[in-house]
C-alpha positions, 0 to 999 in steps of 0.5 A, a space after each residue: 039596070 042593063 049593062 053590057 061588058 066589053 073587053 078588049 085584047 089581042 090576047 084574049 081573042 088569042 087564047 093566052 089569057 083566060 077572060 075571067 074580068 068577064 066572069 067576076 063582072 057578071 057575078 057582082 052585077 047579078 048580085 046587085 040586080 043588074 042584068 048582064 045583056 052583052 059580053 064581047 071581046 075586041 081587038 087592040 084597035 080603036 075603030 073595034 072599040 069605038 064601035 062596040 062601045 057606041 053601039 053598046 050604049 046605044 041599047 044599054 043603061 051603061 057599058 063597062 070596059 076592062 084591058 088596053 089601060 097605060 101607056 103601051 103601044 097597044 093600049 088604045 081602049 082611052 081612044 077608042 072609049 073617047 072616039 065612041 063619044 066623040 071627045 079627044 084624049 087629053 092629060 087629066 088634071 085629077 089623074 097626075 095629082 093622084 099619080 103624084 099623091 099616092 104612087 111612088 112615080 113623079 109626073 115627069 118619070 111617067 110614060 107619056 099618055 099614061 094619065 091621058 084620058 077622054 075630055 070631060 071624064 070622071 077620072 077612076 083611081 086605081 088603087 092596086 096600079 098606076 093607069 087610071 081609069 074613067 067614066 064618061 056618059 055610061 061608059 066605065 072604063 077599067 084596067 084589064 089586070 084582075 086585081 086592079 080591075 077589082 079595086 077600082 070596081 069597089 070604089 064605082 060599085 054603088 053607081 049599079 043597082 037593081 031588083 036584087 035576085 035571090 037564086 037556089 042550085 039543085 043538083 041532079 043526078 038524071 041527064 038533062 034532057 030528061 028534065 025538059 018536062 019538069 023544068 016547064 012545069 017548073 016555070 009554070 008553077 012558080 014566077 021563077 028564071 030557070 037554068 041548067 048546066 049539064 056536067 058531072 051531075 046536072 046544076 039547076 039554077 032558080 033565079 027570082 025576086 022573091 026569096 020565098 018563091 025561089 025557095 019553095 020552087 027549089 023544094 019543089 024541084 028537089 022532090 021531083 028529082 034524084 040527087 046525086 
């Protein structure tokens, strides 16, 4: 399965909030066997989301969404999701009854637009909030709040799979360009994905979908290197 992660908001691309929905995504993806292929980061407009979204399915087997959900004037990510699949935004029927059943809020003391969702969708509860979010045609749209964004992902977590990947980190005490030569050896030698990650001592990742492969290519490496 192959996914691409959009994110939307101003204070992303700004700066002020640090896109760590991206970052937790991508681990529970590869955990699960799913490929990350895309991440971008888009404005609160709706023409920018419509685009990214449309042109993300067409090339990806879903598309998941975080920030813009409720009812603020810069909340447009429904919209723009529903804009990419050409439906409308309408009141959905299962997001006023789940607001009713297990929030403290009436429908009438909610902002309008707050249980506004495309036509058709699946409505998505949130279990930490209030907005909810939904799934149409691939698209899985999800609150930008971290511990929202996380319970409603439990709840659709199942719908991703894949080959599983089992993955082994090596730490090395040489610079990075100093293990070029090995790292080729490395791929040759065992059907792993190899990455490196240069800081304070240099973080070899090996990736593959046999456990056994990975662990001895990992022995392998070890032998081959100098440790911190």
């Amino acid at each position: 399965m192959r996914i691409a992660l959009v994110s939307v908001g101003d204070e992303i691309l700004s700066g002020d909030t640090v896109n760590t929905n991206a970052a937790w995504l991508g681990e529970q993806m590869t955990e699960r066997g799913v490929a990350v292929e895309r991440v971008v980061v888009v404005p609160d407009r709706v023409a920018d989301i419509a685009r990214e979204v449309n042109e993300a399915l067409a090339e990806y087997d879903a598309v998941v969404v975080t920030g813009g959900l409720g009812p603020t004037h810069d909340d447009l990510t429904m919209e723009g999701v529903a804009a990419a699949v050409g439906v409308p935004v309408e009141e959905h029927p299962d997001a006023v009854a789940w607001v009713e059943e297990h929030t403290d809020y009436e429908h009438a003391d909610l902002v309008p637009g707050t249980t506004h969702l495309p036509k058709g969708a699946r409505m998505l509860p949130n279990p930490a909030g209030v907005a909810p979010g939904a799934e149409i045609e691939g698209v899985y749209v999800l609150p930008g709040v971290p511990g929202e964004m996380e319970a409603m992902f439990e709840r659709v977590a199942d719908e991703f799979s894949g080959e599983p990947l089992f993955r082994r980190v090596v730490d090395v005490d040489e610079p990075e360009s100093a293990l070029l030569d090995r790292i080729a050896e490395l791929r040759e030698e065992f059907d792993v994905s190899v990455g490196s990650y240069p800081g304070d001592v240099v973080r070899v990742k090996i990736e593959g979908a046999d456990e056994t492969t990975v662990e001895e290519a990992a022995n392998w490496f070890r032998e081959k290197t100098v440790a911190p």
